[in-house]
C-alpha positions in Angstrom: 0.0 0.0 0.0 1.7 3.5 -0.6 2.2 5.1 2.3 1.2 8.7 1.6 -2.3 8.5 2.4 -1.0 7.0 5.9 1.3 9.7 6.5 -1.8 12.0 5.6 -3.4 10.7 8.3 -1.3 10.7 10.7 0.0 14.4 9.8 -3.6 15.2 10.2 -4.5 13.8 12.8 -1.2 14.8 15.2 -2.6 18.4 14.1 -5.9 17.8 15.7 -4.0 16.5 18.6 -2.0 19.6 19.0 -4.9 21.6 18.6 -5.5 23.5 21.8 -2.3 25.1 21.5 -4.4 27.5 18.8 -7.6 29.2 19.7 -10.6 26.8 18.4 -12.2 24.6 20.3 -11.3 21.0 20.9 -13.3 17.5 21.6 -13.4 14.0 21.4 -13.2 10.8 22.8 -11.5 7.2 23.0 -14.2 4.1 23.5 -13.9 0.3 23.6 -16.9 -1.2 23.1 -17.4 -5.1 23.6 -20.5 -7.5 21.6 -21.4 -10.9 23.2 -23.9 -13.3 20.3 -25.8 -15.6 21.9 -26.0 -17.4 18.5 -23.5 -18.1 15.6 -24.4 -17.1 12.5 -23.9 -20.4 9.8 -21.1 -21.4 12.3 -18.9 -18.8 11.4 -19.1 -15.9 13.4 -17.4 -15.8 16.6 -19.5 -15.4 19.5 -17.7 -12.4 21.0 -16.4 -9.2 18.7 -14.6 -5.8 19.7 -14.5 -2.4 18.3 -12.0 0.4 19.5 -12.6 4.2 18.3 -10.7 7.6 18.8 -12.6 10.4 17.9 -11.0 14.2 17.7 -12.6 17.3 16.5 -11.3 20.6 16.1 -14.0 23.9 15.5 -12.2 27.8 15.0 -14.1 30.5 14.1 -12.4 32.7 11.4 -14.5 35.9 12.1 -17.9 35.7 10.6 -17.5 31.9 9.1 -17.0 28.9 11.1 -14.5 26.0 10.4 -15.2 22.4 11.9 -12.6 19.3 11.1 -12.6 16.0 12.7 -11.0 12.3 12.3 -12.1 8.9 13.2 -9.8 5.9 13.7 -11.2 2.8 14.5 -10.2 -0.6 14.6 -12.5 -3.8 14.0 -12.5 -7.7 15.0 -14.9 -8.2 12.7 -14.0 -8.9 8.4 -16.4 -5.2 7.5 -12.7 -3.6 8.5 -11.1 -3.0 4.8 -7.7 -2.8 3.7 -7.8 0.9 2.3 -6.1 2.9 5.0 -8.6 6.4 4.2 -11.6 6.7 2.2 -12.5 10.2 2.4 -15.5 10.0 0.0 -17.0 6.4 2.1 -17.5 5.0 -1.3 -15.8 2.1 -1.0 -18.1 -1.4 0.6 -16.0 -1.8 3.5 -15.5 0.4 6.6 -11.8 2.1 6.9 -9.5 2.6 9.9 -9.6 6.4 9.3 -12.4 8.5 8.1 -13.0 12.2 8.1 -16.4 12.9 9.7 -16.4 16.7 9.0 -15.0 18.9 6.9 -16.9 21.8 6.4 -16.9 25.6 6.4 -20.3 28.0 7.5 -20.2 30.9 6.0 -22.9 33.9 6.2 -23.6 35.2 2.8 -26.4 38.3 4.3 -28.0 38.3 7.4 -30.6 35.9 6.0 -28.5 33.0 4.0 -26.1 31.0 5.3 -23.4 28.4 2.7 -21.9 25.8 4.1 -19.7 23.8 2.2 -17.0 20.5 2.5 -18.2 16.9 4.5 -20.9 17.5 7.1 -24.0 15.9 8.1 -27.4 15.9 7.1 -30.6 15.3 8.3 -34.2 16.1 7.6 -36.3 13.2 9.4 -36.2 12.3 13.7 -34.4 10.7 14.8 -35.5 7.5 16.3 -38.7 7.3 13.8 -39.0 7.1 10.1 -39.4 9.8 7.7 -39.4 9.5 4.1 -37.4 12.6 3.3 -34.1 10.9 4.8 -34.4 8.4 2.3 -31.6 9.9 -0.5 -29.3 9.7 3.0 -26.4 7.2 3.0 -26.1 5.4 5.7 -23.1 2.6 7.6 -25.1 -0.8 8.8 -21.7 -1.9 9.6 -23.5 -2.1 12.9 -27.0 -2.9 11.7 -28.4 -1.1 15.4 -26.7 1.8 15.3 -28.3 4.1 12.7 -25.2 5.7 11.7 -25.9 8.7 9.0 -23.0 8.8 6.5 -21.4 12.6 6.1 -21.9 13.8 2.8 -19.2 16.2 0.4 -21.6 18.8 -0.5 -23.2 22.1 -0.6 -25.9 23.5 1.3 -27.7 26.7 1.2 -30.0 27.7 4.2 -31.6 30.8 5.2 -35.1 32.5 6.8 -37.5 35.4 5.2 -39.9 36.1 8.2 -41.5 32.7 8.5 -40.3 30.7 5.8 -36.9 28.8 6.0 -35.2 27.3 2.7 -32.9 25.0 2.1 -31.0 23.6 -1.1 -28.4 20.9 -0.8 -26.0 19.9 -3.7 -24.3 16.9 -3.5 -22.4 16.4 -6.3 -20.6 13.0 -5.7 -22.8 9.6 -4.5 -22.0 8.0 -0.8 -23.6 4.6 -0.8 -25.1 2.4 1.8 -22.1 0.2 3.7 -23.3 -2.9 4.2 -22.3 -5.8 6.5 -20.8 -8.7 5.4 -22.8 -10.5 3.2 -23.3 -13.7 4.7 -22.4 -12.8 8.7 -24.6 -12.6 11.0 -25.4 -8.6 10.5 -26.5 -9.0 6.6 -30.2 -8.6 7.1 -30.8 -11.0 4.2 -29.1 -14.1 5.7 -32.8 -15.8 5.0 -32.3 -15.6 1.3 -29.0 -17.6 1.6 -29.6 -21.7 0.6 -27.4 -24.1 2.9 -24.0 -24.5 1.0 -23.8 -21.2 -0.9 -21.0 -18.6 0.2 -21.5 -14.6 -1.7 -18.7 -13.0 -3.0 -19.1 -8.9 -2.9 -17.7 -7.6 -6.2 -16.5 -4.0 -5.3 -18.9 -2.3 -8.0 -18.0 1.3 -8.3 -21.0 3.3 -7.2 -22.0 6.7 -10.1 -20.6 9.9 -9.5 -22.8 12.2 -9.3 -25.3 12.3 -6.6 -28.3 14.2 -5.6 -29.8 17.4 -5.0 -32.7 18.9 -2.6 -34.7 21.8 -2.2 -36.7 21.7 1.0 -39.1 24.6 2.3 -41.0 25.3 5.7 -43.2 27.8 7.1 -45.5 28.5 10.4 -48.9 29.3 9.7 -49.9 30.2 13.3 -49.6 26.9 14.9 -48.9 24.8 12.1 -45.1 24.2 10.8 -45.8 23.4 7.0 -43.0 22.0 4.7 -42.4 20.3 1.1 -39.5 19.0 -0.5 -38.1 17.9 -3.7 -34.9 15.3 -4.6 -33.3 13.7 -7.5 -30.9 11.8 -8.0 -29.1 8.5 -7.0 -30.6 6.6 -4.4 -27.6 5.2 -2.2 -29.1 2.2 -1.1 -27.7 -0.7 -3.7 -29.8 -2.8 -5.5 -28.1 -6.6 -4.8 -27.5 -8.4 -8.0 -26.6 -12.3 -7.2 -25.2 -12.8 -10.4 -25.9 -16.9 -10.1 -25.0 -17.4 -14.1 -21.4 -17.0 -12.8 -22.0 -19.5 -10.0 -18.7 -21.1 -9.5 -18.2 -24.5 -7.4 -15.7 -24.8 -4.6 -15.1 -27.1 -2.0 -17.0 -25.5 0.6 -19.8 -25.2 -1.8 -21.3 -22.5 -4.6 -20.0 -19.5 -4.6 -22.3 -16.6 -6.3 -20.9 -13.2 -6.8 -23.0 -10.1 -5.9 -22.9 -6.9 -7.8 -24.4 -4.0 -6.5 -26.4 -1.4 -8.9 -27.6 1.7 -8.3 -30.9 3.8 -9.4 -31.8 7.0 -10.3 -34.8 8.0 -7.9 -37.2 11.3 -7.9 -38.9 12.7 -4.8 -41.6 14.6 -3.7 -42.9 14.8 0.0 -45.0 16.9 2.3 -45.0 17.4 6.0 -46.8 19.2 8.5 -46.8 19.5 12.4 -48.5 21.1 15.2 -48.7 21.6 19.1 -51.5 19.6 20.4 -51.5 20.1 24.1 -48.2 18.6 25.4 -47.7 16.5 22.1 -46.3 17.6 19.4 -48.3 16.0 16.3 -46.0 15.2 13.0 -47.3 13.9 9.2 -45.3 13.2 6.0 -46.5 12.0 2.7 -43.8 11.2 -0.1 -44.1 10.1 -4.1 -40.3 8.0 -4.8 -40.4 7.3 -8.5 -37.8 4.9 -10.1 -37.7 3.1 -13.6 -35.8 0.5 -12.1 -37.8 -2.1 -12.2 -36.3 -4.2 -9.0 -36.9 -0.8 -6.9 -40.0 0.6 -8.4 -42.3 3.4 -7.1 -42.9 4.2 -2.9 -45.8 6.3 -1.6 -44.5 6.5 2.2 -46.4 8.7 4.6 -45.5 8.4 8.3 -47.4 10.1 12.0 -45.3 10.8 15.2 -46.6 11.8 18.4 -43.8 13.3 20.5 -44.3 14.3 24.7 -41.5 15.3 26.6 -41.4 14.1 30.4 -39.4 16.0 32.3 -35.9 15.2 31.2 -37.1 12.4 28.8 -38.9 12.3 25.5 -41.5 9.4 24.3 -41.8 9.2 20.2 -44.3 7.0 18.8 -44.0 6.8 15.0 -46.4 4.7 12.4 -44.7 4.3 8.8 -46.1 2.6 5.9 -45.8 2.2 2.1 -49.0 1.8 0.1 -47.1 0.5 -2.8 -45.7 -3.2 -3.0 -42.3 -3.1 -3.7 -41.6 -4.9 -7.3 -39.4 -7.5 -5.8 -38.3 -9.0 -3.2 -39.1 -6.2 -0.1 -35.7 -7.8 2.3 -33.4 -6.5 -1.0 -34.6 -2.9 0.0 -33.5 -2.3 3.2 -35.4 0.8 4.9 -38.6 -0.5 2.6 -38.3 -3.6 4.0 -39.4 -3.0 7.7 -42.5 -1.1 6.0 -45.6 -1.0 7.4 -44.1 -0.1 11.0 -44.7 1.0 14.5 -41.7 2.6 15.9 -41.5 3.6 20.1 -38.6 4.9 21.3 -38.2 6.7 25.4 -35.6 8.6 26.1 -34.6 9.9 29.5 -31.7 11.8 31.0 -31.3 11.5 35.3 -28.5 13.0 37.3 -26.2 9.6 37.4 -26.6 9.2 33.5 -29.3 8.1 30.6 -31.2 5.4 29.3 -33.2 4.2 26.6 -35.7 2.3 24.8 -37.1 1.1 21.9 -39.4 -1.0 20.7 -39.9 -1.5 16.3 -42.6 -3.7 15.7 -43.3 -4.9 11.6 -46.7 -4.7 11.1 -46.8 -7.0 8.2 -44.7 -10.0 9.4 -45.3 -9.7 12.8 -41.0 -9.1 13.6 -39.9 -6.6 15.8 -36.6 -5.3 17.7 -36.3 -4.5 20.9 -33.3 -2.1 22.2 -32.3 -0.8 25.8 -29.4 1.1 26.7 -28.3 2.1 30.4 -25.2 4.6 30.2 -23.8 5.8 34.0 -21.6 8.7 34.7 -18.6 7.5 36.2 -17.0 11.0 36.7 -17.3 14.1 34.3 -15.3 12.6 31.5 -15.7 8.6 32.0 -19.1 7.1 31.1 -20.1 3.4 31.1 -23.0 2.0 28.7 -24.4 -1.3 28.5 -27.0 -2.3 26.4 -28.6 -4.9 23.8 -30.5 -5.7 20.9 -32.7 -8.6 20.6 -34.8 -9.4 16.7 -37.4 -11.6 17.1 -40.1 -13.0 14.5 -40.3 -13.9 11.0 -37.4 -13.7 8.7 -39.1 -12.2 6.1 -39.3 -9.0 7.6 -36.9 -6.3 8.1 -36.8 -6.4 12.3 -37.1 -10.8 12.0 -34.5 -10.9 9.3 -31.3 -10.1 12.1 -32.3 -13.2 14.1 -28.8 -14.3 14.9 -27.7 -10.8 15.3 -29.2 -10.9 18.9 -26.8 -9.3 21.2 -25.2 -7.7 24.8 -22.8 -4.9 24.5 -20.8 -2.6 26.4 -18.5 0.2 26.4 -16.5 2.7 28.1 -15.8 5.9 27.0 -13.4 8.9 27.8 -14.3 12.7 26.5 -12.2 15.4 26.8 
């Protein structure tokens, strides 16, 4: 492997380091997290894994604008660790050791638009529920629990005139979907896989170009009203088992596995209100494909959101009126569709936990998540948790069966 990128890295990364010597701000943290499987996938996966990460992130302001960089390292147990050192697009199938998480400059053009430009984050739905408009958003199901939103190299312009807010987001180069190994026990589509068949990922090189979004909102007295258009690439791939160059080996048939990738057009509504201490939220959204594996979507989705003191309750019902065209596993965030999603949050003096409960209307699967995280001192925290599938595996939830799993981790901020 040349060794320029690594010297890159590490050049950049002793500078966020060194950072506080200079007068932006600094943050991070350094977490080892632990996974015990009750069950082994085919036999193959081990029944403990690990996952180390260092995190850094430097933020200056350069008088009006505002600069934020950071770097991730992270090492893996687990085979979804590649062998490219940096991938500072994430458009390669396998995770890498170093990634930059933001790169990005805010700048104010007038008192009433703001640019920001570079590798940031971006997200229109909740989080916790399911919304339609963050459907053009890559994401890493590396760990198939986490939810972990891909940063995206783009441009986005934002702004207010009285009570309307804009946005428009250019993204001219495509971040797909990282998937687990297919085949472990993380692959959400281990049910499609006949005894004696191995996959082999070919590393299919994902289009160029990748979307772009104009999204609006206003308040009508007590109603937020928004729309939103999008076209583009969708970043979720489109599996391809290409069985007509099925070889044999000794350990049975291998079938390679291509991934494609459609063009996909967008149009969605949403509109939300105060309702005594619940704050009331709709969405309705067209997707139209020509691809005929991925087809057309007509997603709507209602949350109900009450805060508790310190601790939120979301309740979230999603569904697709439209059958998908093929088989529904193949499509990922489709694929837990029609769902009921409730998720309580809470903070308390020694800490935070959490829960959530997915249920998959159509199949009858669901998920079940807790997560206990203590304050040890003002930098130290300890969080144990699981994760637990249940149900049929032709659902979304029922499909990560042998994915069922206790976790912990300590962490170290600074």
């Amino acid at each position: 492997m040349n060794g320029y990128p690594f010297r890159l890295c590490l050049i950049l990364f002793v500078s966020l380091l060194s950072s506080p010597a200079v007068a932006g701000e600094f943050s991070g943290y350094a977490e080892a997290k632990g996974f015990v499987y009750p069950e082994r996938a085919r036999g193959q996966s081990p029944s403990v894994d690990g996952w180390g990460t260092l995190f850094n992130k430097w933020e200056e302001k350069l008088g009006e604008a505002r600069l934020t960089a950071s770097l991730r390292g992270e090492w893996l147990s687990t085979d979804d660790q590649g062998a490219r050192l940096l991938d500072p697009a994430d458009r390669h199938f396998r995770r890498p050791p170093f990634s930059v998480q933001d790169f990005w400059l805010r700048l104010p053009l007038s008192p009433e638009i703001d640019l920001q430009m570079g590798r940031f984050q971006l997200g229109w739905g909740k989080t916790d529920g399911y919304s339609p408009a963050d459907a053009f958003l890559p994401r890493d199901l590396t760990d198939p629990y986490a939810d972990e939103k891909l940063p995206l190299w783009a441009l986005r312009l934002s702004g207010q005139k009285g009570d309307v807010r804009y946005e428009a987001v250019g993204c001219p180069v495509t971040t797909p979907w990282r998937l687990p190994v297919l085949g472990s026990r993380n692959a959400p589509i281990n049910g499609e896989i006949p005894p004696g068949v191995t996959l082999r990922e070919m590393d299919s090189s994902p289009p160029v170009l990748g979307f772009g979004a104009v999204r609006l909102l206003a308040t009508f007295g007590q109603w937020d009203v928004g729309g939103w258009v999008r076209a583009g690439i969708r970043p979720a791939p489109i599996l391809e088992f290409r069985t007509d160059q099925a070889v044999e080996t000794s350990g049975g048939i291998e079938i390679p596995v291509e991934r494609r990738y459609a063009e996909e057009e967008g149009i969605g509504i949403e509109l939300s209100r105060v309702v005594g201490a619940w704050v009331i939220r709709g969405e309705v959204a067209g997707l139209f494909s020509r691809n005929d594996h991925l087809g057309n979507a007509a997603i709507g989705s209602l949350s109900a959101e009450k805060a508790f003191g310190d601790g939120t309750l979301l309740m979230t019902l999603a569904g697709n009126a439209i059958d998908p065209p093929g088989d529904e596993i193949l499509l990922f965030d489709r694929a837990i569709l029609p769902a009921l999603i409730t998720a309580w949050t809470r903070t308390e003096e020694w800490g935070e936990w959490k829960t959530v409960w997915s249920v998959g209307l159509k199949h009858g699967d669901g998920l079940v998540k807790a997560e206990l995280s203590y304050n040890i001192t003002d930098v130290w925290k300890l969080t144990m948790g699981g994760e637990a599938p249940y149900g049929s595996g032709a659902g979304g939830f029922g499909a990560l069966d042998a994915a069922r799993r206790l976790r912990m981790a300590i962490r170290r901020s600074w």
